[in-house]
N, C-alpha and C positions, 0 to 999 in steps of 0.2 A: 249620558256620555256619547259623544260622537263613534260613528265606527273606524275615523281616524286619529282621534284621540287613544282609541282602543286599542288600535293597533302599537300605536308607541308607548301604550302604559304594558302591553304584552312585550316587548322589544325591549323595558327597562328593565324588564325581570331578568335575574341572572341566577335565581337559587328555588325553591319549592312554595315561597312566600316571600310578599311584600309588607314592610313595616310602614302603614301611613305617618307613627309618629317618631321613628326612630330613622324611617330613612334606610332602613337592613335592610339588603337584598338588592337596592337600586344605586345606581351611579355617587349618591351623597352616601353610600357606607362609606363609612372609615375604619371597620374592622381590619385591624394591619393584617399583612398576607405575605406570604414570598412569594415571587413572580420570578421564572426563571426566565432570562432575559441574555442575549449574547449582546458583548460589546465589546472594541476597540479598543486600550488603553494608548493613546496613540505614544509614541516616543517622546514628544514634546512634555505631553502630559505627565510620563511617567519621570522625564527628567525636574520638572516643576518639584512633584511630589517627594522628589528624591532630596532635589534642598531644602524643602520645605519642613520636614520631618524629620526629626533624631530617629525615633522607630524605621521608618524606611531606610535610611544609611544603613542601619545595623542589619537590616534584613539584607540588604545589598551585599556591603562592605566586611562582615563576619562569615560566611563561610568563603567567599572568595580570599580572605586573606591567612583562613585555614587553611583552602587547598594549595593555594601557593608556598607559604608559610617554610614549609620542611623540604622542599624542591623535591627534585625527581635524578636517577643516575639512570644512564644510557650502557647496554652491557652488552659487545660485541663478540661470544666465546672466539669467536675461529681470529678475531684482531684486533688485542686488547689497544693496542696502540691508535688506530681508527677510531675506539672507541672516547678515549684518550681528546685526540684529536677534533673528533667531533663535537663532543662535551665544551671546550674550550670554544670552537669557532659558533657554538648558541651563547654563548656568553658574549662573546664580540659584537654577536648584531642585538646581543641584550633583548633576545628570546624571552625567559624567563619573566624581565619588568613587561613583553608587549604580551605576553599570552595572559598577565592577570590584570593586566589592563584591561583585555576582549574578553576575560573572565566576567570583570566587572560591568563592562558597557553591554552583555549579552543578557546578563541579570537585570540589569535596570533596564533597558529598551526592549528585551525580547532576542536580539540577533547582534554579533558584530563580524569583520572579516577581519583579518591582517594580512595584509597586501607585501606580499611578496617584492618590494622591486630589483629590480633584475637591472643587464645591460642590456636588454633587447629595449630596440627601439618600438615595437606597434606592442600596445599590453592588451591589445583587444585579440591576436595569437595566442592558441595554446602555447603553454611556456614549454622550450625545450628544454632535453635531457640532461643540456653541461651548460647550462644558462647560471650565470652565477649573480648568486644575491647579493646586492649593496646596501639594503637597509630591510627593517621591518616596520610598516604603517598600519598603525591600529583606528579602524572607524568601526562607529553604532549606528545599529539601526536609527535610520533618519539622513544619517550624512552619505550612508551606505544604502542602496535600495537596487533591488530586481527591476531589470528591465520588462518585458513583455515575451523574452524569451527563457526558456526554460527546457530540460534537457527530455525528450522525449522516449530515448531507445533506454530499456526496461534491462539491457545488460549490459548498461552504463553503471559503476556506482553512483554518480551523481543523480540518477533516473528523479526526476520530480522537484529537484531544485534547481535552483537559476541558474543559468548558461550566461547570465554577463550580467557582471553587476556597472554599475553606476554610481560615481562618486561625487556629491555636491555638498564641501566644508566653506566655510568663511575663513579666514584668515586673518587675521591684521594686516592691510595693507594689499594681500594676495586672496585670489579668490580660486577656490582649487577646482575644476572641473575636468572630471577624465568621466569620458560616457559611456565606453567598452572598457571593462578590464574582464577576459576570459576568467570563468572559476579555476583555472588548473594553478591560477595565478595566487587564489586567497587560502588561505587559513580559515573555516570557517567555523564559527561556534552560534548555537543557535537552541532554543529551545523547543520540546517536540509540540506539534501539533496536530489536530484533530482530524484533518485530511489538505488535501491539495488544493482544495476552494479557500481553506482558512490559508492556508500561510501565503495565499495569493494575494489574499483580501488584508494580509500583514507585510506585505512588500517584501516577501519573500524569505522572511524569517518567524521564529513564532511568538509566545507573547512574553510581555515583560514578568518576574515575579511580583512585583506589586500589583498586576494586575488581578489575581485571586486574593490581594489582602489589601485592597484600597479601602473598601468601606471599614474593616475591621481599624485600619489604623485610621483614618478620619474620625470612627465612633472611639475612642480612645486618646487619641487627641485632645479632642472635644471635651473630654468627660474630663481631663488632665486642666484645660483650660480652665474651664466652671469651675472645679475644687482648687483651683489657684483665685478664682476670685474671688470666692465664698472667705476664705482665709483671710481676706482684705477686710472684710465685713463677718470677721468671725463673732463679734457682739457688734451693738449697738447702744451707743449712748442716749438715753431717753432723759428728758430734761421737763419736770412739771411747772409751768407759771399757770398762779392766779391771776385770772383776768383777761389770759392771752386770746382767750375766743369774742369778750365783748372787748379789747383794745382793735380788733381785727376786724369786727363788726361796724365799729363806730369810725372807721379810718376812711379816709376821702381825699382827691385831689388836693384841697384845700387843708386840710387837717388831717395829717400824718403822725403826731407829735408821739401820739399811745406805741407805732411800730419803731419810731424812733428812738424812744426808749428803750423797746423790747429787743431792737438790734444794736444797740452801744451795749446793753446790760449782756448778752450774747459774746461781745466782743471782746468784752471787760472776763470776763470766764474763762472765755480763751487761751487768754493774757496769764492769768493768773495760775490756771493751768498747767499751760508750757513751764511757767517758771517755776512752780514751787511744787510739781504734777500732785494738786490738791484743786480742790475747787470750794468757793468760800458761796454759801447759800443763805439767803435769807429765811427765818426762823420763823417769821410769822411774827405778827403784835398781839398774838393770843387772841384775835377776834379774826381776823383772818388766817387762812393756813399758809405756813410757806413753802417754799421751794423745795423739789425732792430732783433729785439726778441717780437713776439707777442701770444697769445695763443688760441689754437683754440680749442672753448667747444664742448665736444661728444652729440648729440639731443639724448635728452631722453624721447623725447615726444614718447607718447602710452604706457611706460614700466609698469606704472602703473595700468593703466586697467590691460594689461595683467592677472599682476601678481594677480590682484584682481577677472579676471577669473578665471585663472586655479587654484584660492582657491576656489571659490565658485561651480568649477565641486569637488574637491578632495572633499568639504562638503558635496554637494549631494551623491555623493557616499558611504560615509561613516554615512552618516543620521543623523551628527552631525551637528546643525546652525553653519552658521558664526563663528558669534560673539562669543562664546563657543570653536569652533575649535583654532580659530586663535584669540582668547582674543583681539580684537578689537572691534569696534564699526563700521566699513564699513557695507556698506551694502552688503546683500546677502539671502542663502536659512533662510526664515525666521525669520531672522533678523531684529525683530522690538521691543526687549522688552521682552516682559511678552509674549509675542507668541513664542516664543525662546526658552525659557524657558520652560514654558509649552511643547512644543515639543519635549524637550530634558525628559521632566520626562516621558514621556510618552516611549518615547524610552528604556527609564531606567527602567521603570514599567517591559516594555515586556520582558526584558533580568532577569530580577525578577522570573518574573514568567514559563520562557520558561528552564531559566538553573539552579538557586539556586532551585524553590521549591521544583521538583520532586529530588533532593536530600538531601533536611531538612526531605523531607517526609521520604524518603528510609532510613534514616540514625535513627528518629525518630521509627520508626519500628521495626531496630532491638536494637534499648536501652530499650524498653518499650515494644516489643512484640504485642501492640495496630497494628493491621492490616488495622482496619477501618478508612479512614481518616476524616469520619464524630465524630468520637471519639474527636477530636481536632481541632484547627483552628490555622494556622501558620500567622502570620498578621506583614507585613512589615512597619517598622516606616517612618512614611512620612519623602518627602526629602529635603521639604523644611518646616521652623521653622517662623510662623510667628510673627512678631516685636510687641513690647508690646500696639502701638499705635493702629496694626492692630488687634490683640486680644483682647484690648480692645472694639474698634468696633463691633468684631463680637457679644462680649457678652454682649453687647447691644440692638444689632438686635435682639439676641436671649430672651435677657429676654422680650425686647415686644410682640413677641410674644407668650413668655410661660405666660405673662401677658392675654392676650387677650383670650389663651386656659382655663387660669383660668376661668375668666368672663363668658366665654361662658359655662360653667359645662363640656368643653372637656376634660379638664385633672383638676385632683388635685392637692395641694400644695405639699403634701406629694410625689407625686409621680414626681413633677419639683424636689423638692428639693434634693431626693435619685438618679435623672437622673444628676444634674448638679454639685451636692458637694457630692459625696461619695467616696471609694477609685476608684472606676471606672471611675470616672467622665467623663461625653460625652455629646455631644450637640443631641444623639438619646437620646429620649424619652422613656422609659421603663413605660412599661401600665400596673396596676395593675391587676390579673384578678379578675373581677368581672362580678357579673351576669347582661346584659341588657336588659332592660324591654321589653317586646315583643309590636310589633308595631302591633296596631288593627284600626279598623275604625274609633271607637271611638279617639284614640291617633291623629291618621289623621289631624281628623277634629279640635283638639283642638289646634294644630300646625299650621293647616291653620287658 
């Protein structure tokens, strides 16, 4: 061996040993491996993906239409009328349809804004104080993209996202381009990222959720595909003639006669078949054998696991149970019920709170100028509605105990009865304020 052969038979090695007849260890393994590897799931792609798949929609479209689902109530203590007021004019610009919209296009692309428009004529100005809004425009990542600039001072809240976005949609007919719109202008929802190189390298938002579960729904897919075909060809019909290898044998340009029999007799079967679903076979003349037609089943033992893994990896992935993803009742990630369940609102809580609030807030802000977010409280209607059997129960439970609070002089009637039947009505307990006796020695002793 040469010393530069040497060299590149040392350079092919990648492990402790080379396999001359297996190939292990050098470039031709095919020992499968995981390679972690960073990639792009660009917007395009993930919107492809997004038609392209039932599994994707529901990975998409099921918890976005939970958090929307039960809306949210706006609560201003010091000016219920404001509150009132306000609630009503998000209805008007139809808040609600554009924020689970950019719920939605945030989850499948990565990023979306809603664009504020306003009466101010330049949108590339920070938006003023009494600037008032005439519509709400929802775009995703892709039609919506960061510029080149991005907000630098560090006691900005914005500190590290983009300072002006860029809008390029198609239209029928219109082609929509606005190159500045300031952020003070958008709604933004986006999901988090790894650091500031990565969400640069995403045009300024971060990644889609199919992009941590493309290969699991492609490898499932796939496997859904195959056992849809396999089902096509679940047997096979097997048909014995005598003779049919020397009629095949003996056949030529010129004398076909043997396959021309062999394919009307084929066709005659067919025939006979369909119509009477029987098939008539020749018996044989006792010196020859006849005709046998039997069918042989495709094993389809294991398919079903399978297929019952690679749902239960796409659910892991995508943080939805089982049972919820794939509307069955198999088992899998948490898949037992009310645990399921539970885990899915809880899912649904954190997409509440990570991408609607800090846009009810921002959007709150500037209808009403209130800066302070202790000024109000945004409070999301629960997702699940309990049954009259179970609410019944509970207000049961609970009057025992607002029984018992009575008895003991812990709470008053007055003060159960304005906490459980007023317009407010809640199972918290609202405490009058009142003054409490001061605890002394004397008091001590008379308790003990």
């Amino acid at each position: 061996m040469s010393q530069n052969k040497y060299k590149q038979w040392c350079k092919s090695k990648v492990d402790a040993w080379v396999s001359t007849l297996t190939g292990s260890g050098t470039s031709a393994d095919k020992t499968a491996s995981f390679q972690a590897y960073a990639y792009v799931l660009s917007s395009t792609s993930a919107k492809n993906l997004y038609r392209a798949s039932g599994t994707a929609k529901v990975i998409v479209d099921l918890p976005t239409e939970e958090a929307c689902r039960a809306g949210y109530e706006i609560q201003i203590p010091s000016d219920p009328k404001l509150a009132a007021s306000l609630q009503s004019r998000m209805e008007t610009l139809k808040a609600p349809e554009a924020l689970q919209e950019a719920l939605r296009l945030a989850r499948m692309t990565g990023g979306s804004i809603i664009y504020m428009a306003t009466d101010d004529s330049d949108p590339s100005k920070p938006l003023m104080p009494k600037s008032k809004i005439k519509a709400l425009k929802v775009f995703g990542a892709g039609d919506a993209t960061a510029t080149n600039e991005y907000t630098a001072s560090i006691d900005s809240p914005n500190f590290g996202l983009p300072a002006i976005y860029s809008i390029d949609a198609v239209l029928p007919g219109v082609s929509l381009d606005i190159n500045r719109i300031h952020y003070t202008r958008c709604l933004r929802m986006s999901a988090p990222v790894v650091d500031f190189n990565d969400r640069i390298r995403r045009q300024g938002f971060g990644p889609s959720v199919l992009e941590g579960t493309k290969d699991s729904i492609q490898a499932q897919e796939t496997a859904c595909q195959s056992a849809g075909t396999l089902m096509v060809d679940v047997s096979v019909g097997t048909l014995s003639i005598p003779g049919l290898k020397a009629a095949m044998a003996s056949a030529t340009e010129n004398n076909i006669d043997g396959l021309n029999l062999i394919t009307s007799r084929l066709q005659m079967m067919d025939k006979t078949r369909s119509v009477h679903h029987s098939l008539v076979l020749d018996a044989g003349d006792g010196i020859n054998p006849g005709e046998t037609f039997t069918r042989v089943a495709t094993p389809l033992t294991g398919i079903p696991e399978i297929l019952d893994r690679l749902a239960q990896k796409t659910s892991q992935d995508s943080r939805i149970p089982l049972s919820i993803l794939q509307g069955t009742g198999a088992t899998g990630l948490l898949n037992n019920g009310s645990a399921s369940e539970k885990a899915f609102q809880a899912y649904v809580q954190t997409i509440q709170v990570q991408y609607l609030r800090p846009c009810i807030e921002r959007l709150v802000a500037v209808l009403t100028g209130i800066q302070e977010p202790d000024a109000y409280t945004i409070t999301f209607r629960p997702l699940a509605v309990p049954s009259a059997k179970e609410q019944a129960e509970t207000n049961n439970i609970q009057a025992q105990a607002d029984c018992n609070y009575v008895l003991n002089g812990v709470l008053t009637a007055n003060e159960v009865r304005a906490s459980r039947f007023s317009d407010r009505a809640s199972l918290t307990t609202t405490v009058e304020d009142v003054e409490l006796p001061e605890v002394t020695e004397e008091t001590e002793s008379q308790v003990a």
